[in-house]
N, C-alpha and C positions, 0 to 999 in steps of 0.2 A: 504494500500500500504506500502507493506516494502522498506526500503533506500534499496538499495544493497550494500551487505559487499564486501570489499578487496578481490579479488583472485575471485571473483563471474562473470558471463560473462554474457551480456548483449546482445540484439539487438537496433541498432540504426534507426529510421524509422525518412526520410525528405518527407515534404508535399508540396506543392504548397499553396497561399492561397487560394483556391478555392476550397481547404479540399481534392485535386487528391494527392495519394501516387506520391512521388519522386525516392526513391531511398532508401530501405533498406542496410545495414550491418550486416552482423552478427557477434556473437563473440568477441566483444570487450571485455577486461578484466577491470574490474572495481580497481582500484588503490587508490582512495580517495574518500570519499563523503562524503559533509558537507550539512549545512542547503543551501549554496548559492552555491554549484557548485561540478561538479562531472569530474576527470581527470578519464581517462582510456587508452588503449593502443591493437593496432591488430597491428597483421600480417599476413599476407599471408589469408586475411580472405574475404571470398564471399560476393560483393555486388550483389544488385539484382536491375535491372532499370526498372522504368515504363511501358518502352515496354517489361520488360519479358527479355532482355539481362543480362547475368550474365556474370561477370570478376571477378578476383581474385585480392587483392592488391599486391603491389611487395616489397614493404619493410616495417618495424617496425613504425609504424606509432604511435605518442601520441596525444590525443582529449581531446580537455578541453571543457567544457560545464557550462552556468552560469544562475543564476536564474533572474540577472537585465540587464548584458548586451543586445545587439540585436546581437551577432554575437557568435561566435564559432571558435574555431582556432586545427590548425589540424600540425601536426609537423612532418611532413615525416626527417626518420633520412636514409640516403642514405649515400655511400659511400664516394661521393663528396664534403658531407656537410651537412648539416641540410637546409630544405627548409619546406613554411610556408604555408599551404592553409586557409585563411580565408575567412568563408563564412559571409555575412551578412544574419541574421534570428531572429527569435523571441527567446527570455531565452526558455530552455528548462523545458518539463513537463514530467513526468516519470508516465508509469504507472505499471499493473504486466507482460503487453504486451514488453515494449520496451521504450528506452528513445527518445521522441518526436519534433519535433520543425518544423515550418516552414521556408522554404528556397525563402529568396528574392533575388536570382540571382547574386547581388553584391560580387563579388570576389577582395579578395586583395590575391598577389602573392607576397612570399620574397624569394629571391633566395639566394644560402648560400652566395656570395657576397655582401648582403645588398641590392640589388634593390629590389623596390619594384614595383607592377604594380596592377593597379585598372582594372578587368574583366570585360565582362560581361553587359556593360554602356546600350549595344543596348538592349538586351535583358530584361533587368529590363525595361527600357521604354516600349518594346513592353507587358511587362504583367503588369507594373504597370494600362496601358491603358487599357488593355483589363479584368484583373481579378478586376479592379477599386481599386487597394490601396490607402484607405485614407491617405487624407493630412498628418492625424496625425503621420502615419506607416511612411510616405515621410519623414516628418522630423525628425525623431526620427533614422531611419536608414542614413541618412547623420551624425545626430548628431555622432552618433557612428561610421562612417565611421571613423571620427576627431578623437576619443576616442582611435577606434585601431592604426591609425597611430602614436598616440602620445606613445603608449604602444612598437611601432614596434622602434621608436625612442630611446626610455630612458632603450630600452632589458628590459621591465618589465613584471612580470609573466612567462606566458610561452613563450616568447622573449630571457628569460635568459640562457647562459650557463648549471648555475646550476642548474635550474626548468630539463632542458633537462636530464642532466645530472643524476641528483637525478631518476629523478621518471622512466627512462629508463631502471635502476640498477634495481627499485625497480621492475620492468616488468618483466626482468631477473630472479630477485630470486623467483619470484612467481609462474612462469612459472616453473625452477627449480624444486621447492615443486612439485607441480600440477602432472610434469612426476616420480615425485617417492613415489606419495601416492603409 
């Protein structure tokens, strides 16, 4: 398995844990990867849902992905402001298919105002019960829950102005290159 280089475009695939495809992505452009974590960046790009519905996104979206966290954080950059979709899920695994991870329902929302909103509550209940998540996944995804709000608090990572700011430019000039090979 090769890392995927800079300016390289990926597919994103979310699972259930009961190993049922979620929800692919296509086309994200790969922006950094290290040994712990991999930022990339779409727009206007095809998801594909479990039951076979497809929709397009609507704006420049950045995706951070990490090897020890449980969660995933998504940075929709909109006119209004910069707003935050954080999933709670497993660190991701890359393979030469797509980069992979399971999705546990748990949604935190950051609107460009700073509020923030935890999603999602019933839904995790209803499949924690039914697809039986261990205790240990139970506590391990609260743990993190605390983790990302304290990151959502102190703007750290991709929380930051300048993470946005940086690596959006850097989406920009890549893209750039890409339409004038």
């Amino acid at each position: 398995m090769h890392h995927p280089k800079e300016g390289e475009f990926i597919t994103i695939k979310s699972y259930k844990h009961d190993g049922s495809l979620h929800r692919t992505w296509r086309d994200t452009m790969v922006l950094k990867t290290s040994d712990q974590s991999i930022i990339g960046c779409n727009d206007h790009t095809l998801v594909t849902e479990s039951d076979g519905r497809r929709w397009m996104t609507r704006e420049p979206a950045l995706l951070y992905y990490h090897k020890h966290y449980w969660f995933n954080i998504v940075t929709m950059i909109r006119q209004k402001g910069v707003s935050y979709y954080c999933n709670l899920a497993s660190p991701y695994v890359i393979d030469d298919e797509a980069l992979k991870y399971i999705d546990y329902d748990l949604d935190i929302k950051v609107f460009p105002d700073g509020e923030k909103r935890l999603l999602d509550v019933d839904e995790y209940e209803l499949h924690r019960a039914r697809m039986k998540y261990p205790k240990e996944i139970d506590h391990i995804l609260k743990e993190n829950v605390k983790i990302l709000v304290e990151w959502i608090n102190e703007e750290k990572g991709p929380f930051s102005k300048e993470y946005v700011d940086l690596w959006y430019e850097r989406y920009r000039q890549l893209s750039y290159q890409n339409h004038n090979k």
